[in-house]
MARDRENNU-69217 format. One line per 5 residues: number of its first residue (from 1); their letters; for each residue x, y, z of C-alpha. Coordinates in steps of 0.05 Angstrom, whole numbers, plus 5000, padded with zeros to 4 digits. Example, Ala and Ser with C-alpha at 12.3 -4.5 7.8 and 13.67 -1.06 7.14 Angstrom:
// residues 2
1	AS	5246 4910 5156  5273 4979 5143
This chain:
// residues 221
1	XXXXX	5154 5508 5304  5172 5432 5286  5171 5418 5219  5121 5366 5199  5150 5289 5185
6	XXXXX	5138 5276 5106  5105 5219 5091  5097 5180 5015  5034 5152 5001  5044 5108 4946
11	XXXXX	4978 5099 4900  4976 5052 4843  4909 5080 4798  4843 5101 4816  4796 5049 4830
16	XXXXX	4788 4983 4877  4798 4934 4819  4847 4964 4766  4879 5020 4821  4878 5050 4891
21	XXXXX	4820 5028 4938  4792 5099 4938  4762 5095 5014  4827 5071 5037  4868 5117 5002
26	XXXXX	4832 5188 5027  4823 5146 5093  4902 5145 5102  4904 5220 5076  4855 5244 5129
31	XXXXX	4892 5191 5178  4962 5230 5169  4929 5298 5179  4903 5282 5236  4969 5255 5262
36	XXXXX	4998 5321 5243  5040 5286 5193  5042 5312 5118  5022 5268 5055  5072 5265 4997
41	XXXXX	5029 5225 4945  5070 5194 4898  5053 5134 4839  5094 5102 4786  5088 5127 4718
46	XXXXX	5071 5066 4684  5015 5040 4649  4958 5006 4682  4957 4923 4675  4892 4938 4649
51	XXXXX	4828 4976 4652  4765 4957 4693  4690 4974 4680  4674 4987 4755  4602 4983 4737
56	XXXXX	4601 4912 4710  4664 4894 4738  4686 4869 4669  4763 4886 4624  4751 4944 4585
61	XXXXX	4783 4912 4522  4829 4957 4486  4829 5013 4532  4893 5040 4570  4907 5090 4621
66	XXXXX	4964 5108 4668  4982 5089 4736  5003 5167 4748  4954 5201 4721  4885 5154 4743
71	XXXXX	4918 5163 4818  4920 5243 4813  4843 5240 4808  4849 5222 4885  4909 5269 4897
76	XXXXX	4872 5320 4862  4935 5336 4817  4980 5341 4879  5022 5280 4855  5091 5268 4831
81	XXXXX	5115 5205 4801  5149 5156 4837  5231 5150 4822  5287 5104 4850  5302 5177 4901
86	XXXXX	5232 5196 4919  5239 5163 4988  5310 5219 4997  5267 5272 5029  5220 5225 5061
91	XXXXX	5218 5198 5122  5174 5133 5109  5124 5123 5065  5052 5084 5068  5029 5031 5013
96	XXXXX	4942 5035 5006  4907 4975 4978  4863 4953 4923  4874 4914 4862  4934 4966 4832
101	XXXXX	4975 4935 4884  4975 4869 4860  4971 4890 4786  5009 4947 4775  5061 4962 4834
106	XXXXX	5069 4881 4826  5049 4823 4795  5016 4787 4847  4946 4779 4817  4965 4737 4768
111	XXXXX	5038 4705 4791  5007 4688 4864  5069 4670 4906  5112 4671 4848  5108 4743 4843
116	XXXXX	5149 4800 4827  5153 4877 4853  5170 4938 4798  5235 4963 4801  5220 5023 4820
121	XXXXX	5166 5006 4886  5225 4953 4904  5278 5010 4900  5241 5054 4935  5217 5012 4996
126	XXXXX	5287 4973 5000  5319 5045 5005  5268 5058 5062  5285 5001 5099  5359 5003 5093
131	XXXXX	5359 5082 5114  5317 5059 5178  5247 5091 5152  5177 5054 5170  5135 5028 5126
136	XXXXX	5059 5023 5124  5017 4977 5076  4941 4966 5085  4890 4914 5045  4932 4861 5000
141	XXXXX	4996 4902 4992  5038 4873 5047  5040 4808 5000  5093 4870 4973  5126 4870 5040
146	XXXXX	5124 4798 5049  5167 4789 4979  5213 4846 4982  5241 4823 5057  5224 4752 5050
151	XXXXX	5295 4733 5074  5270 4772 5152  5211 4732 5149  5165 4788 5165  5106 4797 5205
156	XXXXX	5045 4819 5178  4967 4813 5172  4916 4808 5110  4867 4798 5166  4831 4732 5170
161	XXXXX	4855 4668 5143  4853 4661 5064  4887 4634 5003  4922 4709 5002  4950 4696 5074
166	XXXXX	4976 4627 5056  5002 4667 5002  5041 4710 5032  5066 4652 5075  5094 4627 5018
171	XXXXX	5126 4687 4997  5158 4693 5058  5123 4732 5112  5094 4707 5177  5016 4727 5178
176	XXXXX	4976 4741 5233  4904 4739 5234  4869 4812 5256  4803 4841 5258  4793 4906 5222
181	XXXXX	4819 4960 5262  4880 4917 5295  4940 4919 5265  5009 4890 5262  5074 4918 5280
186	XXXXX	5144 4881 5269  5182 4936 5310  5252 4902 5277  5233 4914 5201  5193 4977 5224
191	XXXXX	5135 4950 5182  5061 4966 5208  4999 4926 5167  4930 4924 5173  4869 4893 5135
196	XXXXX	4822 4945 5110  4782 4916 5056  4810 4850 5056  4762 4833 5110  4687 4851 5097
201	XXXXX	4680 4922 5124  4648 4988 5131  4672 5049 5111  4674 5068 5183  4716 5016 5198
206	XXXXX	4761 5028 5144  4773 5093 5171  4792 5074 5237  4844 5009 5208  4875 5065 5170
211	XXXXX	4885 5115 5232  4902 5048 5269  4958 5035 5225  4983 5108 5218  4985 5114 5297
216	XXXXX	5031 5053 5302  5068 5077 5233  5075 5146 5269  5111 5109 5332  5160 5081 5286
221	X	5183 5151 5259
């Protein structure tokens, strides 16, 4: 029987605007299974930028919680925390979206094109690339991408035309503009994006950008 390809799914919290976009995260989960591919899930152990009433969409002032242990909530405890080796027994590894990403795994929410990755979500996706392993990144987390392999100008999609995608034309990728369940593929980098919630959407058609992306990530393994 062939053993299953191991795949990281980094999460960054629990929550579209302090974390993980929930729908895409189980979305890619159900997405690999049905691939046949197994989900490592994996998130740094770091405190959260901040904490966000998801009711009133309002800072919850003085309050504090961890990037690790909000994102097991979706992993239902199944979760280890990401290191500068985790990607060692992997063989890629798939970035969801919502605010986290450009909060906790980097700065981009409040540095724009001036920002900067954590160590540790650099190391890991820099060791990926140089040890020839795909990566995936749905919603706004190829702005990630687009900084980390600026110098290979890389293609990759946000969706439609926005601020964020002159962003992360200024960062240093090359975006292309997609509708929700296209994505893009730059077969040199082995990078495969795709827009999620960055475009207006259903659940429904979350779920399908998300298989959409882990079929073309799957190619790449």
């Amino acid at each position: 029987m062939t053993e299953r390809k191991r795949v990281g799914v980094i999460l960054s919290g629990c929550g579209v605007y302090d974390g993980s976009e929930i729908h895409e995260a189980v979305a890619t989960l159900y997405a690999l299974e049905e691939h046949g591919l197994e989900a490592v899930c994996l998130a740094p152990d770091i405190e959260q930028m901040h904490v966000v009433n998801h009711l009133s969409g309002n800072v919850s002032e003085g309050e504090s919680r961890n990037v690790l242990v909000e994102s097991s909530r979706i992993a239902r405890g199944n979760i280890a925390a990401l290191t500068d080796e985790s990607s060692d027994d992997l063989d890629g590894v798939i970035m969801v979206g919502g605010f986290g990403a450009a909060k906790n795994l980097s700065d981009y929410a409040v540095a724009g094109e001036n920002m900067k990755v954590i160590p540790v979500v650099e190391k890991v996706l820099r060791k990926c690339h140089a040890d020839g392993k795909p990566i995936g990144a749905l919603c706004i987390s190829p702005v990630i991408l687009a900084k980390l392999f600026a110098e290979h100008s890389p293609h990759l999609t946000l969706g439609a035309e926005s601020g964020d995608a002159q962003n992360l034309g200024k960062i240093g990728g090359v975006h292309e503009v997609t509708s929700h369940e296209q994505t893009v593929v730059d077969s040199k980098l082995k990078l495969v994006t795709g827009p999620c919630y960055m475009l207006e959407a259903t659940v429904g058609q979350v779920i399908r950008g998300a298989s959409a992306v882990v079929g073309q990530f799957q190619k790449l393994l």
